[in-house]
Residue, then its C-alpha position, 0 to 999 in steps of 0.5 A: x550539520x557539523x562534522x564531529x568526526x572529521x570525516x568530510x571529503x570530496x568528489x569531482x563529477x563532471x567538473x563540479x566538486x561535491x562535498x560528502x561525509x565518508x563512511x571509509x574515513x569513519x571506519x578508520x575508527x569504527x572498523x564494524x562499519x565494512x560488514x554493515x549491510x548496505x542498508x545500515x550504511x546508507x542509515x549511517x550517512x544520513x544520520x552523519x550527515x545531520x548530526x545536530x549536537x544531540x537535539x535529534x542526532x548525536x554523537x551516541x547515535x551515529x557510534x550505536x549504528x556504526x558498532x550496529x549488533x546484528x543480533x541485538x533486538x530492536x531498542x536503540x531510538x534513531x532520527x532519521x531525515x529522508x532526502x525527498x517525500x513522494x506522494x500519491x493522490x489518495x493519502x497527498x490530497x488529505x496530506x496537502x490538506x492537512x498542510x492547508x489547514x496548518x497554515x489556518x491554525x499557524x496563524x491562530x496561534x500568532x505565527x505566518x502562513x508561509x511557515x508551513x512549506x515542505x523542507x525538502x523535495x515533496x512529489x505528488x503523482x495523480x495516480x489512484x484517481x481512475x476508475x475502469x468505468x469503460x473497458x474493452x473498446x478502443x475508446x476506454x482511455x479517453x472515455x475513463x480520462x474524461x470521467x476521472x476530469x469530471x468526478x475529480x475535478x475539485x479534488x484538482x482544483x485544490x491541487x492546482x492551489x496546492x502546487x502554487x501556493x507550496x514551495x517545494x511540491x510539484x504534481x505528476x498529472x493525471x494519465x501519466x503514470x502509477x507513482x512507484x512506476x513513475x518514481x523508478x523510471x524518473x523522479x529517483x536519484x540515487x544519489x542526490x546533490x543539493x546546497x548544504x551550508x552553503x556547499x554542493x553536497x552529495x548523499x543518498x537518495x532517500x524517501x517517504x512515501x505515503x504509499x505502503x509501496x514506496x519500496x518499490x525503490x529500493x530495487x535501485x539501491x534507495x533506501x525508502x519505505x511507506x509511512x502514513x500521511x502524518x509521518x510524511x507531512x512531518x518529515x516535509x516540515x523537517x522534522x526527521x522520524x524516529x525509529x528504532x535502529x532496526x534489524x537486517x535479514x540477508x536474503x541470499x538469491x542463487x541459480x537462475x529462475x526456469x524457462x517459463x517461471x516469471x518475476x511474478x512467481x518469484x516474488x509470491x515465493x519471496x512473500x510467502x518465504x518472508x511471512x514464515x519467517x517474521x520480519x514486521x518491523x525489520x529490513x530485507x536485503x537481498x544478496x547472493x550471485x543470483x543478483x548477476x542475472x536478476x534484471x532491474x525490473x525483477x528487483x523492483x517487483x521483490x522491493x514493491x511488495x516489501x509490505x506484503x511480506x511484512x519488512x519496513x524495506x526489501x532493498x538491493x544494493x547499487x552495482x552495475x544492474x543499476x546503472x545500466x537501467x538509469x541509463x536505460x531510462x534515459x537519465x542524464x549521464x552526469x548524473x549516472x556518472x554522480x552515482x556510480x562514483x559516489x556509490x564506489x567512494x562510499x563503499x556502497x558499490x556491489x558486485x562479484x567480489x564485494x565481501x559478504x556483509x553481516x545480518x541478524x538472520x538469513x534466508x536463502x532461495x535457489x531461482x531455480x526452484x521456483x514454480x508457476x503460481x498465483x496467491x489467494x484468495x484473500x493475502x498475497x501470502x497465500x501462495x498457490x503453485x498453479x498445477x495446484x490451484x484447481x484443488x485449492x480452488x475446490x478448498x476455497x470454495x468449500x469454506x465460503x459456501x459452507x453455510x448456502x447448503x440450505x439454500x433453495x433446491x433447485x439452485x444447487x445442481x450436482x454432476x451426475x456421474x459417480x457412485x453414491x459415495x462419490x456424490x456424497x463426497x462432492x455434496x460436502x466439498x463443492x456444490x456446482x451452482x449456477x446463474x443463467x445471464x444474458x449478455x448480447x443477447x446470448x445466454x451464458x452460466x455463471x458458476x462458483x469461480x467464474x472469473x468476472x474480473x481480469x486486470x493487467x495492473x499495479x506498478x508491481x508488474x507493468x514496471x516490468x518489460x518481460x511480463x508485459x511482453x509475455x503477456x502479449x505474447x500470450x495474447x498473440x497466440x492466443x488471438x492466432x487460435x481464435x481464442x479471446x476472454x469470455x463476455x463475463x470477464x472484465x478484463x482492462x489493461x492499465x499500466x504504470x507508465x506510457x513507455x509500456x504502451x510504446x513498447x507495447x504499440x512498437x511490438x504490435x502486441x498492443x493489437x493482439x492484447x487488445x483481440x483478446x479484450x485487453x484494452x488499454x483503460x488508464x494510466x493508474x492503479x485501478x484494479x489493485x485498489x479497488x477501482x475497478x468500477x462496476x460489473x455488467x449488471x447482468x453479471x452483478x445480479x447474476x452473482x447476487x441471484x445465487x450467492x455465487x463466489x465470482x473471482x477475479x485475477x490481476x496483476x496486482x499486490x494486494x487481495x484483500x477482502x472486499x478490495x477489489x470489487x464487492x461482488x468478488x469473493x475470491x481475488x487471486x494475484x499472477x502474473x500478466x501472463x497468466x492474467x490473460x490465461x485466466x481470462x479466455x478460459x473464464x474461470x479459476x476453477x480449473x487446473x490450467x496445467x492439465x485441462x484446455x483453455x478453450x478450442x481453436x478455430x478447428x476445434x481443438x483444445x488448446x492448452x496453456x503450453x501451447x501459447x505461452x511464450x519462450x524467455x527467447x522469444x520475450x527477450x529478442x523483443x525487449x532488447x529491439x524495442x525499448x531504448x533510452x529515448x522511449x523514456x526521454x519522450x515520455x518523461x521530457x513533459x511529465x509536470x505539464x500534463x494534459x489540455x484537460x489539466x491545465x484548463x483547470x483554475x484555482x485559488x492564488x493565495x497563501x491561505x486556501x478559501x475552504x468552500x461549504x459547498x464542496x463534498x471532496x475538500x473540507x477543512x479539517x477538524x484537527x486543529x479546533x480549539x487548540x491552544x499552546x499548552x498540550x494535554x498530556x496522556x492521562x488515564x482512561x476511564x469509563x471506556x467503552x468497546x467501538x469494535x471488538x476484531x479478530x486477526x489480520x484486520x487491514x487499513x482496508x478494513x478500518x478505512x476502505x478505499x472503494x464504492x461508498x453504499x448509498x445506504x452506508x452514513x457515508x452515503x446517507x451523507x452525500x445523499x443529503x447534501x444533494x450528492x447523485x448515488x452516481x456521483x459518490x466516487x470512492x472512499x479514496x478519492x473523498x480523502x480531503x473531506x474528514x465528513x465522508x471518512x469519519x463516517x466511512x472509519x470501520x465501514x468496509x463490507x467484509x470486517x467483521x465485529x465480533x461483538x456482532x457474531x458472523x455479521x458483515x459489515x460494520x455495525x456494533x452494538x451502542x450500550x446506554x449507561x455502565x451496566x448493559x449486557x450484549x444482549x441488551x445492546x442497540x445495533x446500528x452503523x460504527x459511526x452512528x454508535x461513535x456519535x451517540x458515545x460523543x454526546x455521552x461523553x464516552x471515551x472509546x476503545x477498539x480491541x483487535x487480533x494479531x497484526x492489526x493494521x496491516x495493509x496499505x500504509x492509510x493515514x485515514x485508518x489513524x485519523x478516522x479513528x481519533x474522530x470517532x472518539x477513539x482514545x487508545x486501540x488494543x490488540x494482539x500486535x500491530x502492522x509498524x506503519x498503522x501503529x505509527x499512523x495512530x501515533x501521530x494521531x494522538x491515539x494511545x497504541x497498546x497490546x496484549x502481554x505476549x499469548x494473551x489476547x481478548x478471548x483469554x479474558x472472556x471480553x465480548x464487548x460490553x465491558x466498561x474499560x478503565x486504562x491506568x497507570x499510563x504516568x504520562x505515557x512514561x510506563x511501559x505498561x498500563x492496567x486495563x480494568x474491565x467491568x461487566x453489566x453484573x458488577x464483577x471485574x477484571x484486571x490485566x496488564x497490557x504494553x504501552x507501544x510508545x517506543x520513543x522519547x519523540x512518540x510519547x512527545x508526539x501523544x502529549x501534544x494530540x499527535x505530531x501535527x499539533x506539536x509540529x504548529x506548537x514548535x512553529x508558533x513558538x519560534x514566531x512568538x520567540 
């Protein structure tokens, strides 16, 4: 690190002196510089700060930021470096194991075991381990802890060895908390201060994380977004990421949000205003006097779902909201006192009088215009006001049941009221079927919409006191009536932190959420990603029994397809309040607004308005009851875990003693048979087509998280290494075994090829030799047909719609996909996140010219691709042929997604890993 600028100053907080480079010193020459949105400045420090004489930063960078033009496309490449690697368990098992393997390979390659050590501050949280096995009783938490100890325990083995043998790691137990949560209420800085070049030094708090949610932390002023396993395992062993320097939409807030209206309904707005406006690839920054009033916890729900409406961050700037709440949860002062002086000498301290800065675009919201709502049934952008839910319900239902109309008679009832044209009409918009089960020994009808799953879930909101609250104040009220969930209903309570359930217990709302069924199940994400276990068996076949489309309600971020259970067609996220809500009425067929959630002791309907809780009376309640000292107690032992968790062994050693035995850690196959030299990018010919895909196909879709099916080659694998259908686990905990996701790539229930026409599931059609029509395809699993072209020798393509890779920021969609034989994926555009993923993997990332797509080619997937001209990676564009089974061909010109120097380097190599060992081995052998 130099100073080329001379721009270094200092800084005393509570007697210690703290060195810093000055953006007011460097806008004496660069006056742009106090119009930068606050983003772009913290992006302007962090490339001052390691300036290196151009071999990652140079001169040219910092001047391109500081003279940023704000309505300049995206094209200049930057380096930047975060401050800190956070990770949850999911996407930081195969990140530790991917490390682990490193260490092997370094050592092949002539170099020591002990380089492979993250660089800076990397934080693992046990939280995407718990499933709600147990519910609805008071012993669910303990019940579900032990499961999780059992299921898990050699994927905790592995990180017992990892946080010994790695410097610079260290693991938030299990049942402590959901990472974002954990990192908002403790692990952020803001600012950091650590020795640099020998001086203490302060600079902004900055992150990675392997979660798409990382975002979360930019509602306190830190600059931090998702990236996948690869990009984050780089940025631990030093290497900074590059990026292009990005563009910033100002998001002005004004007014107040109304009596009634949650932060849950702000941010549904917030996504489904952002999606419209287009911002993948960009920055968000909020500004504007309705921040005055926003408390820090609504910020942190706008900045958690960043992902959903598509920005690389969605951050709000330091002021005096962000103090009060570090000191709310209890940091120590001098460090409160470090961020607020550092954010004022910075020029990064906002309030009333800070000038407006300059954006590429702006938006802009009045609070008070926002309105009651959920989103669904499929995208959190499908934003739905809640008075009219019961019609999109209705619209919903129509297009999913649209091809049961030939089902059995006598499945189908109708209501019998109406004249003939009136019947008619609901004939072909909403067909009332119903299963008859028996639970506890009584008989219930499940119907199209019966709610089967409600979860107050997701660091999106159990982050946040005044839904929490509310939620039980709902629960309370409703109690009062004699009202609770219906016996269908799966209902669980999981928050982010245990500070929840303190204020939760100190309010007494704990017992009233718990009257109405909401118990307390985990301390993880659950729900939101798909761990929310199994239904009752007798709901489950109810379901199956007519094709019902069974819904589910949570507080959650995500909704995709096939994510939260495989028996739920329709998922729908809402506040906690209205989580509850749905849940004693037992169905999202209904219009809550107008129509009784159910009768009271008496008899008497009982409507929404009736139990839902002032702004007073939740108010009153988090200021008696949630202090400082809360957060000390929760956090003072947050590393040392349970007696569970420390009676744990594992391995004291430098090199990880990989087990054959073991079905949850497997080394890797990345690193066989690598030598010095890379490969290069060469051309493909004799492609074959994997999977032919439409638009909005999710990491979900390419790598599920959730229940592997015994009939699946996931689960046929598991099966014949002895592995119980009961004990499969999930997807997402079997990270650490490329066997169980190579096979799981491609394999979620909902995706459809469409080389397969409407077929679920993922299959694809195998074809032997160069000419095969798609009729004369075999039909078997994606893996199985990937294996077949491996021993044929044929590289392989996936092709794919508009926003490719959209979701959760999944190293496994990236990985999965060059294990199968994957050379280059084509589609119509890509998530930022998955196109960096596959980067890293060495997979050649391509699209479509602009309107174009595989339709406008007649592509149905037997075609023989060839991919030329790619020069090493240096075109910009390349040429696809396409040859079909009757000889004739076609040619067309696609885009090479290489956006940096560094990304082309990084593909040469086989992805960033392999050039990382490369550049290690080197210097041992230099």
């Amino acid at each position: 690190m130099s100073d080329i600028f001379n721009v270094k100053d200092s800084l005393t907080v509570a007697g210690k002196d703290h060195a810093y480079y000055s953006l007011p010193k460097l806008a004496e020459k660069y006056p742009n510089i106090n119009r930068l949105p606050y983003s772009m400045k913290v992006v302007l420090e962090n490339l001052l700060r390691n300036e290196d004489g151009g071999q990652s930063v140079g001169e040219n960078h910092i001047e391109a930021v500081a003279n940023w033009d704000a309505g300049a496309e995206a094209s200049k490449e930057i380096a930047f470096m975060p401050a800190r690697v956070v990770l949850q368990d999911f996407t930081g098992v195969p990140s530790v194991v991917d490390l682990a393997a490193m260490r092997d390979a370094v050592v092949k390659l002539g170099g020591k075991a002990d380089q492979i050590n993250p660089f800076i501050p990397s934080e693992l949280v046990v939280d995407h381990s718990v499933q709600v096995d147990v519910y609805g009783r008071e012993d669910s938490l303990d019940l579900n802890e032990k499961i999780e100890f059992k299921r898990n325990n050699e994927r905790y083995e592995f990180l017992h060895w990892g946080k010994n043998a790695f410097e610079n790691f260290v693991v938030v137990p299990p049942a402590t908390g959901i990472v974002h949560q954990v990192n908002l209420e403790y692990l952020a800085r803001v600012v950091m201060a650590s020795e640099q070049n020998g001086e203490l030094t302060a600079y902004p708090d900055t992150v990675f994380g392997t979660d798409s949610h990382t975002t979360m932390i930019n509602g306190i002023g830190v600059l931090g977004w998702g990236v996948g396993g690869i990009e984050a395992e780089a940025a631990m062993l030093g290497q900074p990421s590059s990026m292009l320097i990005p563009q910033v939409v100002g998001f002005e807030m004004t007014g107040k949000l109304q009596e009634g209206v949650t932060a849950t309904d702000l941010v549904l707005r917030v996504v489904e205003m952002l999606r419209a406006h287009g911002v993948v690839g960009k920055f968000v920054e909020f500004y504007g006097e309705g921040l005055h009033s926003m408390p820090l916890a609504d910020r942190a729900t706008i900045a958690n779902m960043a992902p959903e409406y598509g920005a690389t961050c969605g951050i709000f700037p330091i002021d005096q909201m962000a103090i009060d709440y570090l000191r709310l949860s209890g940091r120590d002062e001098a460090q409160i006192e470090l961020v607020e002086q550092y954010a004022k000498a910075q020029g990064l301290w906002h309030d009333a009088d800070t000038p407006a800065a300059t954006y590429s675009s702006n938006l802009h919201l009045d609070l008070s215009t926002v309105q009651p709502a959920l989103a669904g049934p499929n995208l959190p952008q499908q934003r739905i006001n809640l008075a009219d839910m019961h019609q999109k319900f209705g619209e919903t239902l129509h297009t999913m049941t649209k091809d049961r109309a030939s089902e059995k008679e006598g499945k189908v009832r109708f209501d019998e009221e109406g004249g003939e044209q009136e019947q008619a009409e609901r004939l072909s918009a909403k067909p009332k079927v119903f299963s008859s089960i028996d639970i506890d020994n009584k008989t219930h009808q499940l119907h199209d919409g019966s709610l089967v799953i409600a979860a107050i879930t997701s660091c999106t909101n159990t982050s946040n006191p005044a839904v929490m609250i509310g939620a039980g104040l709902v629960a309370k009220k409703a109690a009062a009536k004699g009202l609770k969930a219906k016996p269908w209903v799966k209902t669980s309570l999981a928050p982010g932190s245990k500070v929840v359930t303190d204020y939760l217990e100190k309010t007494k709302l704990m017992d009233e959420l718990e009257k109405t069924g909401f118990y307390l199940v985990g301390y993880g994400c659950t729900t939101c990603i798909g761990n929310s276990g199994p239904l009752l068996e007798a709901v489950e076949k109810g379901i199956e029994e007519n094709n019902l489309v069974a819904a589910a309600v949570l507080s959650g971020n995500r909704n995709f397809e096939g994510r939260i259970h495989s028996h739920v067609k329709a998922s729908y996220l809402a506040s906690p309040p209205l989580v509850v809500a749905y849940a004693l009425a037992g169905t999202v067929d209904i219009d809550l607004t107008t129509q009784p959630l159910g009768q009271d002791q008496e008899g008497n309907d009982v409507f929404l308005k009736d139990i839902w809780p002032t702004s007073a009376e939740i108010n009153e309640l988090i200021a008696n009851n949630i202090d400082a000292e809360m957060f000390r107690k929760n956090y003072g032992e947050v590393f040392n875990g349970s007696e569970a968790w420390n009676a744990i062994s594992s391995a004291d050693s430098q090199l990880y003693p990989w087990s054959d035995e073991s079905t949850y850690i497997k080394n890797p196959p990345f690193f066989e048979d690598m030598t010095m030299e890379p490969e290069g990018i060469k051309d493909i010919t004799g492609a074959r087509i994997l999977g032919l895909f439409g638009n909005s196909i999710t990491t979900d879709h390419i790598s599920p998280a959730g229940n592997i099916d015994p009939n699946s080659p996931a689960g046929k694998y598991l099966q014949q290494r002895g592995v119980l259908q009961a004990d499969f686990n999930s997807y997402g905990s079997r990270r650490g075994n490329d066997a169980v996701m190579t096979r799981g790539t491609f394999a979620n229930i909902r995706i459809k090829n469409k080389m397969m026409g409407g077929k679920e599931g993922g299959y694809t059609y195998y074809f032997s030799g160069d000419k095969a029509t798609l009729e004369q395809g075999e039909e078997m699993a994606i893996y199985d047909a990937a294996m077949k072209y491996k021993e044929d020798k044929r590289p392989l393509v996936v092709l794919g719609g508009e926003e490719y890779g959209s979701g959760s920021s999944r190293d496994w969609a990236a990985k999965g996909t060059i294990l199968l034989g994957v050379k280059a994926v084509l589609t119509s555009s890509f998530e930022r996140i998955h196109r960096s993923n596959l980067v890293g993997m060495g997979v050649l990332p391509l699209t479509f010219k602009k309107g174009e797509n595989a339709d406008t080619y007649n592509l149905d997937g037997s075609e023989v691709l060839s991919i030329t001209g790619l020069e090493n990676g240096e075109s910009r564009t390349a040429t696809v042929t396409a040859t079909r089974a009757d000889g004739s061909s076609e040619s067309f010109e696609v885009n090479v997604m290489l956006q940096t120097p560094k990304e082309r380097e990084y593909v040469r190599h086989g992805g960033v890993l392999h050039y990382v060992l490369r550049q290690l081995a080197a210097e041992n052998q230099a």
